[in-house]
N, C-alpha and C positions, 0 to 999 in steps of 0.2 A: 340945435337939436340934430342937425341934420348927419355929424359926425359923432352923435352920441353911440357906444356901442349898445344903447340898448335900442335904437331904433327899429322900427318895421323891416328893413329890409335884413337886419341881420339875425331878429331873431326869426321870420320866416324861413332863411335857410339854414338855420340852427333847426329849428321844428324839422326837416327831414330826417336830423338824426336819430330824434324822437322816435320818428314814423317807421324807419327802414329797419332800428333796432332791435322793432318787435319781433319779425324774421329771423335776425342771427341769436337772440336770446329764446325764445318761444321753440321756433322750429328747429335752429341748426343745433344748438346746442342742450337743449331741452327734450322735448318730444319727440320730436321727426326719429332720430336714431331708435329710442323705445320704442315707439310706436311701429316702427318696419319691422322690427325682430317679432315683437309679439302678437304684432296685428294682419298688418299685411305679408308677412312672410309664415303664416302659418302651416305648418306639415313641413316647413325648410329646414334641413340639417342647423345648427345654430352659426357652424363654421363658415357654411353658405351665405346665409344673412351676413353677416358680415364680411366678409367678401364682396358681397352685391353693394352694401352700403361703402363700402372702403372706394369700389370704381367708381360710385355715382360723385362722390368727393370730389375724387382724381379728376372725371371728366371732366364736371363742372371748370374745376382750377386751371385744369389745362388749355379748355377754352379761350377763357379770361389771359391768363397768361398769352396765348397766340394773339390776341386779337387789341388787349390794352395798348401797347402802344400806339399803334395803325390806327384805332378808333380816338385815340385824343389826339392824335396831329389831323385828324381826319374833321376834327369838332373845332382845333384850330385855324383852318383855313376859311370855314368863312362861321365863326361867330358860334357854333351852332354847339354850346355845352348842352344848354336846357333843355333842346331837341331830341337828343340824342340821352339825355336824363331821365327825359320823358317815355320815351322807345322803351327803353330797362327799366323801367320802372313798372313799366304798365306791364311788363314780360313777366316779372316776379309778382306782383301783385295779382294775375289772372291764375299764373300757374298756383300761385299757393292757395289762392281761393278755391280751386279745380281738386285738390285735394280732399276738401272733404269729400265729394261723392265718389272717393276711391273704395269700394270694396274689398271686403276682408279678403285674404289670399291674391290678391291683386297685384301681388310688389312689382312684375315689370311697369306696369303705368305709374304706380308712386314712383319709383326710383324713374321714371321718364320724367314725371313733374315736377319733379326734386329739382333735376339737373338744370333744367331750364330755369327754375323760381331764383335757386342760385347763381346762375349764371345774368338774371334780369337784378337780381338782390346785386352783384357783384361790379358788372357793368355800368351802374347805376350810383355808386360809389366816387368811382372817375370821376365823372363829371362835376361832381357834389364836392370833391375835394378840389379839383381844378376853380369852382366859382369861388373858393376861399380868395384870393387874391381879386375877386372885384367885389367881394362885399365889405371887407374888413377892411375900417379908416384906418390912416397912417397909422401906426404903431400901436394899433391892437391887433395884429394878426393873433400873438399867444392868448389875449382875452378869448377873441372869438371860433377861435380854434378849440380852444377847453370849454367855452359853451357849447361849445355842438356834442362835445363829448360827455359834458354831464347831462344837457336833455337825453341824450340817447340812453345814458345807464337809468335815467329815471322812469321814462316814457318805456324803455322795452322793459325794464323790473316793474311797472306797476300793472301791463299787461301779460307778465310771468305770472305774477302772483295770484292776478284774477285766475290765469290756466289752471294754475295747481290748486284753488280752490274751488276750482271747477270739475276739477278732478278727483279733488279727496272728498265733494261733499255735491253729487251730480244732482241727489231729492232736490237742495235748497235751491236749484234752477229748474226746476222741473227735466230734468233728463232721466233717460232709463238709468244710465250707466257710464263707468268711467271712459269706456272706448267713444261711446256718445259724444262727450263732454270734450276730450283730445278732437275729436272731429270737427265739432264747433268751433274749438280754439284757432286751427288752420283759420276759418272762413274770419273769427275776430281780427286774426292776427292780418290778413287780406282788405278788410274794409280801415282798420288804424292804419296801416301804411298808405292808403289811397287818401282817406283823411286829412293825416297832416302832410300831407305830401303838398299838396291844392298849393299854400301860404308861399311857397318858392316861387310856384310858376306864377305866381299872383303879381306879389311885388318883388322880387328880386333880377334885374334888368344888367344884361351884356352891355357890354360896349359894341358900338358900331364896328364892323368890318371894317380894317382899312384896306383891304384889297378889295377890289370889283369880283363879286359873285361868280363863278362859272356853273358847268353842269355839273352833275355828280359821278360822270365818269374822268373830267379834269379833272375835279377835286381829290379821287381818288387817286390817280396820279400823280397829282401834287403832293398831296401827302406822304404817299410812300416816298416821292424822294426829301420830301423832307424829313421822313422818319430815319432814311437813312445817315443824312445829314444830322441828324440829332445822337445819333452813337459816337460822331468823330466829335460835337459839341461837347458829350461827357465826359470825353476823354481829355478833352482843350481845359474842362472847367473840372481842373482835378478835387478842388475843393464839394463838388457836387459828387464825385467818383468816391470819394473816400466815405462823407457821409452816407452815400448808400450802400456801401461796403460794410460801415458800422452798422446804420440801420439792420439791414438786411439779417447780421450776427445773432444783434441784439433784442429785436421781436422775434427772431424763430425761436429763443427761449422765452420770451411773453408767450407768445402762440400755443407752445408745449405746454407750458403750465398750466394755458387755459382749457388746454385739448385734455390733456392728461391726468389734470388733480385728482377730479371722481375717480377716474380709472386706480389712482395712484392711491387715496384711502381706500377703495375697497381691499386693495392688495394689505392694506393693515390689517384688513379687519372691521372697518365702520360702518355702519347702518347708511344704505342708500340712501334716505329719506334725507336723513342728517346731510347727505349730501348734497341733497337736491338745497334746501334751506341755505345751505353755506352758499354755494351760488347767487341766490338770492339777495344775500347779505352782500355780495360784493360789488351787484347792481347798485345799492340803495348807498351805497359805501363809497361808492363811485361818483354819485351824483354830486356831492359839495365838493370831494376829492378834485376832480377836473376844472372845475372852477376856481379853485385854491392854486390849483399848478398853472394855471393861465396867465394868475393875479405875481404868482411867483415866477413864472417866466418874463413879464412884463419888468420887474421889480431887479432882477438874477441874472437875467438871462435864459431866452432858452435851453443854452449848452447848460447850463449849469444847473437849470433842473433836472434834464435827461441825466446828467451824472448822477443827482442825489435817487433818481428814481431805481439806475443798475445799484448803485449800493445798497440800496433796500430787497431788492431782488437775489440781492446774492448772498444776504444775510437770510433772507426768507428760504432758499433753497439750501441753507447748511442745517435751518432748523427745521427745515422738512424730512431732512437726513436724520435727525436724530427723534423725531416725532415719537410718543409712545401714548398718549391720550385724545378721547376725541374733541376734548374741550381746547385743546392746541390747531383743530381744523379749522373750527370757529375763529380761533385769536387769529390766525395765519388766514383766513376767508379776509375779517377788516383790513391785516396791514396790506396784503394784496389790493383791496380797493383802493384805497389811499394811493395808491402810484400809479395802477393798469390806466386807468384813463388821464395820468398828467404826462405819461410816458407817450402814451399815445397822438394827445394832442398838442401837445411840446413838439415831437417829430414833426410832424404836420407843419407847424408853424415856420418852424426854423429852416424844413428843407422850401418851403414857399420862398421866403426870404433869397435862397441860395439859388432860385433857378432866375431866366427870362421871365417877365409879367405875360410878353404875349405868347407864350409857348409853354403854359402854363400846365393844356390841356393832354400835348403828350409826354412831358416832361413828369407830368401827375399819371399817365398811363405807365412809364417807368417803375414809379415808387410804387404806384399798386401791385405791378406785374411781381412786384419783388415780394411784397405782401403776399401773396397767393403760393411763390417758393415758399416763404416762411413756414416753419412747422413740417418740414421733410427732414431735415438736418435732426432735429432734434429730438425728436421721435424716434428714430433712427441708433440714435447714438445711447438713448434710454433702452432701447430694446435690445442693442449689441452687451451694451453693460451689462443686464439683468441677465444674460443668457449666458455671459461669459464668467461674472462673479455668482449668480442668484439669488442678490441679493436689489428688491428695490429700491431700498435707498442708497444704494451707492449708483444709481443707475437716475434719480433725480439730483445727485450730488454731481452727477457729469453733466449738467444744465449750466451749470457755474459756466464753464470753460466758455459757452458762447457769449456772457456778460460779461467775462474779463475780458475775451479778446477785442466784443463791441466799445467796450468802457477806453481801450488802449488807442483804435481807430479814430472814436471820438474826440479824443485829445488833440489830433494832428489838423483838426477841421475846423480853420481860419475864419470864423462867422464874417469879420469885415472884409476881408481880403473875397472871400464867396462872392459876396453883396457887390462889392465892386466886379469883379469879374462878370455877375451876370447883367448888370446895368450894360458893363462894355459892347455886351453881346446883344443887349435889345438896342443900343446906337448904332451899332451895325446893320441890323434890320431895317432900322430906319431911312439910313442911307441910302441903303439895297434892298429892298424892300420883296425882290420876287430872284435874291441870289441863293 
């Protein structure tokens, strides 16, 4: 039992994904944006509101981006993922609960609690991806890597969907009203992440330190030179260089798609609602999906399902181009589910694989910091198109370009040859253990 993957320690920190997803489905993606334009930002130009909501984004990311690195080589020096899990967690979990008693016209304090919940949501991330590599027995890293990612489309889509029936029907909770009921959902969404959050810190257990403890302005120290030491590493361990180079390509068109869709049917023509539901569909769509792709990376290899996941993707983005009904947003919401989370936790697995075990924590502040770029590129490249052709679908048709090029990097990325190389590098450590 004890390397079964379905045991306590690993679906406890599978249950985080659950917990934290209610936040990026609920709030990031859901309501928080509606809810600052029509609620808190009321008397604001609309152009402004969005503006204000676009910085609060940036801030948050740019944060996270400065600081991921430095903070997981900082959690690897003495032991301290969960500590510091725990720190961002409790940040995102206070700040989004603090939310609801924001009042109407208030948007600087929303857009102040925002940036923090995200930045406690984001931070807290790290850490959760770094403990992949001491919870997962030998040669299930892609199992339990696609469990964390189907709890999390099931657990944040079954707290979605309570919101938006909360929303569309506020009598049958006893609320006045819909603003009401978006209010409560913050403080729901606040108490589920604290919830299942408990099961990690409960039983999911570090390994002991092998270096003697110092104070926390050594550690500090230490760190950074090790962070610096850890840029000449990426570059020694080209196999890990290239795959974050694909990665990197190849989620900032995930990220767009996910950023963009609503935005991208409305430009059709489609009913909002219809869009909020497709969403929805692809949480629920998600949940066996990522489990499937774990069972298939396990079975395939990781590399080989991140491939079949960009072909489905870039088949998906020719027929978004050529979309003309709504009942095709729907068909294109499932085939979406069926990969967004095998792509996601396939990556995960396989770059765990390709780095150091013990350096797990900023080598995993890397891959997020890249995470957090993700979705600048491609955005970007959608809005120069539609402005230069004006046409929107040849402006999601330029999304391809980041899947073929991702698809082309991924080829060149030696899963054995990685594996080896970073084994080399944790015997090195061992040897020299403070070089």
């Amino acid at each position: 039992m004890k390397h079964h993957p379905g045991n306590r320690r690993v679906i406890a920190w599978a249950l985080y994904d659950w917990a934290n997803s209610a936040f990026a489905v609920t709030i990031m993606a859901g309501f928080f944006p509606v809810f600052f334009k029509e609620y808190w930002s009321t008397g604001e130009e609309v152009t402004r509101s969005s503006f204000y909501l676009g910085v609060a984004n940036s801030t948050a990311s740019l944060v996270i981006v400065a600081l991921a690195p430095l903070l997981g080589a900082l959690a690897d020096q003495g032991s301290g993922k969960k500590p510091f899990l725990f720190l961002f967690a409790l940040l995102g979990i206070l700040m989004t609960g603090a939310l609801y008693g924001v009042a109407q016209g208030a948007w600087p304090l929303a857009m102040g609690l925002y940036i923090l919940a995200t930045i406690g949501f984001s931070g807290s991330i790290i850490f959760y991806d770094a403990l992949l590599v001491n919870v997962a027995p030998p040669g299930r890293l892609d199992f339990v890597s696609g469990l964390g990612y189907a709890l999390g489309y099931l657990g944040g889509g079954l707290l979605f969907a309570l919101s938006v029936t909360m929303t569309l029907h506020p009598d049958w909770f006893g609320l006045a009203n819909s603003a009401s009921a978006v209010r409560w959902s913050f403080l729901l969404v606040a108490i589920w992440w604290a919830l299942f959050s408990v099961p990690l810190f409960l039983f999911v257990k570090e390994p002991r330190p092998t270096r003697p403890l110092q104070n926390p302005w050594t550690q500090l120290r230490q760190a950074t030179r090790q962070l610096v030491r850890t840029f000449g590493e990426i570059r020694r361990l080209r196999i890990v260089f290239l795959f974050l180079l694909s990665y990197w390509l190849y989620i900032d068109g995930v990220d767009t798609i996910i950023k963009m869709a609503v935005d991208y049917g409305m430009a059709l023509g489609f009913d909002s609602s219809g869009l909020i539901l497709a969403l929805l569909i692809t949480q629920f769509v998600g949940f066996p999906a990522a489990i499937l792709f774990g069972m298939l990376g396990e079975r395939l290899g990781a590399k080989a399902g991140i491939y079949i996941a960009i072909t489905v993707y870039l088949l998906v983005v020719v027929w978004a181009s050529r979309m003309e009904r709504e009942w095709e947003f729907y068909a294109m919401a499932v085939t979406i589910g069926l990969v967004q989370g095998g792509i996601q936790s396939l990556s995960r697995s396989l770059y765990a694989r390709l780095i150091p075990a013990d350096k797990a924590g900023e080598f995993f502040g890397f891959y997020n910091m890249l995470g957090r770029f993700a979705a600048i590129l491609g955005p970007v490249l959608m809005g120069w198109v539609s402005l230069v052709t004006g046409s929107p679908r040849l402006s999601i048709l330029a999304i391809a370009i980041l899947f073929f090029l991702g698809l082309i990097l991924l080829f060149f990325v030696d899963e054995r040859e990685g594996e080896r190389m970073a084994r080399a590098l944790e015997n090195e450590a061992k040897v020299s253990p403070y070089s």
